[in-house]
C-alpha positions in Angstrom: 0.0 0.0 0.0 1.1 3.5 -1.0 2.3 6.3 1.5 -1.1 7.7 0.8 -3.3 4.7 1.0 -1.9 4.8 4.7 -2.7 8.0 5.3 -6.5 7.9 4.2 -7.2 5.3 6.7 -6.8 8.0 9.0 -10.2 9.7 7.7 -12.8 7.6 9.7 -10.6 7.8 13.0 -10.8 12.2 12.5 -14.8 11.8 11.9 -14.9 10.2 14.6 -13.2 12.7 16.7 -14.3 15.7 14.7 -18.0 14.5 15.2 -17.9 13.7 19.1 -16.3 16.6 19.8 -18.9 18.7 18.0 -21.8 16.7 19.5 -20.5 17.4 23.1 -20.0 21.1 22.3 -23.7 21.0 21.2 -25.0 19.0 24.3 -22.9 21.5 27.1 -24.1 24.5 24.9 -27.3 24.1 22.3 -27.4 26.3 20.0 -28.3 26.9 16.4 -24.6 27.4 15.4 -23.8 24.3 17.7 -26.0 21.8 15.9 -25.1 23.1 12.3 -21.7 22.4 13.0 -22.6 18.8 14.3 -24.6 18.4 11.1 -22.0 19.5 8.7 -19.0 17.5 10.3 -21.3 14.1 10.2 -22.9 15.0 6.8 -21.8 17.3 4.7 -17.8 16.7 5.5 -17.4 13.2 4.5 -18.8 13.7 1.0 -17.5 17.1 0.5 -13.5 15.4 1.1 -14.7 12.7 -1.5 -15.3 14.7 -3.9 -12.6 17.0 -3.4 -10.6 13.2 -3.6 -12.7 12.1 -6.5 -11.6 15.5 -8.6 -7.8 15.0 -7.5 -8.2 10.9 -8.0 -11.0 10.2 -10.0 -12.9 6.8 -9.4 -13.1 4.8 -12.2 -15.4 1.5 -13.4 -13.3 -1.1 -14.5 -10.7 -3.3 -12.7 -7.6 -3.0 -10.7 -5.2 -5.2 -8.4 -5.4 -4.0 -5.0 -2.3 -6.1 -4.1 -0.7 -4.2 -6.4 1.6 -1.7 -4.1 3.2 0.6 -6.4 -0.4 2.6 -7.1 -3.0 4.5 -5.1 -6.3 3.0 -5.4 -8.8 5.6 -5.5 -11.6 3.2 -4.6 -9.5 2.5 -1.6 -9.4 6.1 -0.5 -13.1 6.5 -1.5 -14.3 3.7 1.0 -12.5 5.7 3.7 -14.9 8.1 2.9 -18.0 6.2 4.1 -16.7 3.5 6.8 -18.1 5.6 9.5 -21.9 5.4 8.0 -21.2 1.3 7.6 -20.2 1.3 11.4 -23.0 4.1 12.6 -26.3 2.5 10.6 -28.5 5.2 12.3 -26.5 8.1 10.8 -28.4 7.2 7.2 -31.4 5.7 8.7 -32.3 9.3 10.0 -31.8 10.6 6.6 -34.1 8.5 5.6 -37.2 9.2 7.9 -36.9 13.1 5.8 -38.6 13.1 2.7 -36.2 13.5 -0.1 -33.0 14.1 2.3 -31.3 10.9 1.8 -31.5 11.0 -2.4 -30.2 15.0 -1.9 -27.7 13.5 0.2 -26.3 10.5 -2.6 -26.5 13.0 -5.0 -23.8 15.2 -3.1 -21.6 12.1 -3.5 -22.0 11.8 -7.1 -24.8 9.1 -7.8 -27.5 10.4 -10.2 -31.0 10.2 -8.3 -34.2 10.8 -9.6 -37.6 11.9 -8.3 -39.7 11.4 -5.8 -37.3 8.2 -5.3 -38.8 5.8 -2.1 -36.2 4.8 0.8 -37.2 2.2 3.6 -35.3 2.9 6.3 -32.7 0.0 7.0 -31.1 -0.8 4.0 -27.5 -0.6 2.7 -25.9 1.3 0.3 -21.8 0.7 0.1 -20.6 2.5 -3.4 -22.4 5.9 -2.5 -21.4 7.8 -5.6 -22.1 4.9 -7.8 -25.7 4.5 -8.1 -27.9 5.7 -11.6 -31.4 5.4 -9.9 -34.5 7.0 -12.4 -37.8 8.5 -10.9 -39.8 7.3 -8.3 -38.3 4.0 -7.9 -38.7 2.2 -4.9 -36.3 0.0 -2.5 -37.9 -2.5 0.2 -36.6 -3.5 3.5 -32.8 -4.3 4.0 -32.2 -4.2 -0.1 -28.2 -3.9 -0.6 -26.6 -2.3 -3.3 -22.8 -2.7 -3.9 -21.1 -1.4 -6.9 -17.9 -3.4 -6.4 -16.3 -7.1 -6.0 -13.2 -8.1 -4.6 -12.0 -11.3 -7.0 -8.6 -13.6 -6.0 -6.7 -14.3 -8.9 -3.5 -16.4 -8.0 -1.3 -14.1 -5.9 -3.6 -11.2 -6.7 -6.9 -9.4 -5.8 -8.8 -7.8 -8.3 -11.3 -5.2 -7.5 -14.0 -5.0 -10.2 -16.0 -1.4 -9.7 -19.4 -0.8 -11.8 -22.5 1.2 -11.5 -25.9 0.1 -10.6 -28.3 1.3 -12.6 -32.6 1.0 -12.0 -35.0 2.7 -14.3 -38.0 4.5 -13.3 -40.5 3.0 -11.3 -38.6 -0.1 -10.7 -39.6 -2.1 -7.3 -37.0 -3.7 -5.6 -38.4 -6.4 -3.3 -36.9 -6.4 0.7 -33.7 -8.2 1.1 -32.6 -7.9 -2.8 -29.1 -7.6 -3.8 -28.2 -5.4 -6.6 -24.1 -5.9 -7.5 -21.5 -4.6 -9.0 -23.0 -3.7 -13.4 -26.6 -4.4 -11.9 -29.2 -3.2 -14.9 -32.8 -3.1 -13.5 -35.3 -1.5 -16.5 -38.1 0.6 -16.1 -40.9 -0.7 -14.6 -39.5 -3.6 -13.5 -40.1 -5.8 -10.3 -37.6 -7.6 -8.5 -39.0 -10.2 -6.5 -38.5 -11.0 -2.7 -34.6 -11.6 -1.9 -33.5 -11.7 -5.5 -29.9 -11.3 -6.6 -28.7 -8.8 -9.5 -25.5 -8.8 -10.2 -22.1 -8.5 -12.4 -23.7 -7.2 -15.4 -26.9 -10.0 -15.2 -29.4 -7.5 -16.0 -33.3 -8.1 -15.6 -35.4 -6.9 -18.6 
């Protein structure tokens, strides 16, 4: 791993810090101020830095070897990024009880979210600037979307990185898996803990 890749590991630990410190600062003094602050170190800071990373080291579909030590992985650095809403579920579950909120939020990341777009509240989004999702599609209960595999080949590990995609007015059915190249058309309905994924697309 890269000087670099080192160093971005570093992010979640500094959220972490940032984001307690703010919170107690809030709860010994409540304020207005107090709790914007909260709100942008939790919310706004994580995806801001990513994009800021994203412009500097763009992430790219395709493949890579993660084992390979001479080269920054950006999607390694992105991940960094969002570890802290993996380990802190209720962070995006409150998002998510706020009409149109979390889509506003997964567009600041970089995904491209339509309309009037339904949410239930625990489910799992990993890749959260790789998602194509059209109008008022709907997700069920504990749906996972991934936009990336980890594959061993011999001495190496490739990293295989594609976005999701679900047309308008799609239902995904509670506990679904969409992976890495999912295509979901228009319309469609994916049944009750279905599995979409590297490039199997339903029509």
């Amino acid at each position: 791993m890269t000087l670099r890749g080192r160093l971005i590991t570093l992010f979640p630990l500094s959220m972490l810090v940032l984001g307690s410190v703010a919170v107690i600062s809030f709860i010994r003094d409540p304020s207005i101020g107090g709790l914007g602050i909260t709100a942008f170190v939790w919310y706004l800071l994580p995806p801001l830095c990513f994009r800021l990373h994203d412009w500097m080291c763009p992430l790219r579909v395709g493949r890579e070897d993660l084992c390979d030590g001479s080269k920054y992985s950006a999607w390694w650095g992105s991940q960094q990024f969002q570890i802290v809403y993996a380990a802190i579920p209720q962070l995006e579950i409150l998002l998510r009880l706020i009409p149109g909120a979390y889509s506003a939020w997964l567009r600041l990341w970089g995904s491209r979210i339509g309309r009037g777009v339904s949410w239930t509240p625990v489910l799992e989004v990993v890749d959260r600037s790789l998602l194509d999702i059209g109008d008022h599609a709907f997700f069920g209960h504990k749906v996972a979307l991934c936009s990336h595999t980890v594959m061993p080949k011999g001495d190496k590990q490739i990293l295989h990185v594609a976005r999701i995609q679900v047309g308008d007015r799609a239902f995904i059915s509670g506990t679904s898996g969409l992976g890495l190249g999912a295509r979901v058309a228009a319309g469609e309905f994916v049944p009750f803990n279905s599995l979409v994924y590297l490039n199997r697309r339903l029509k």
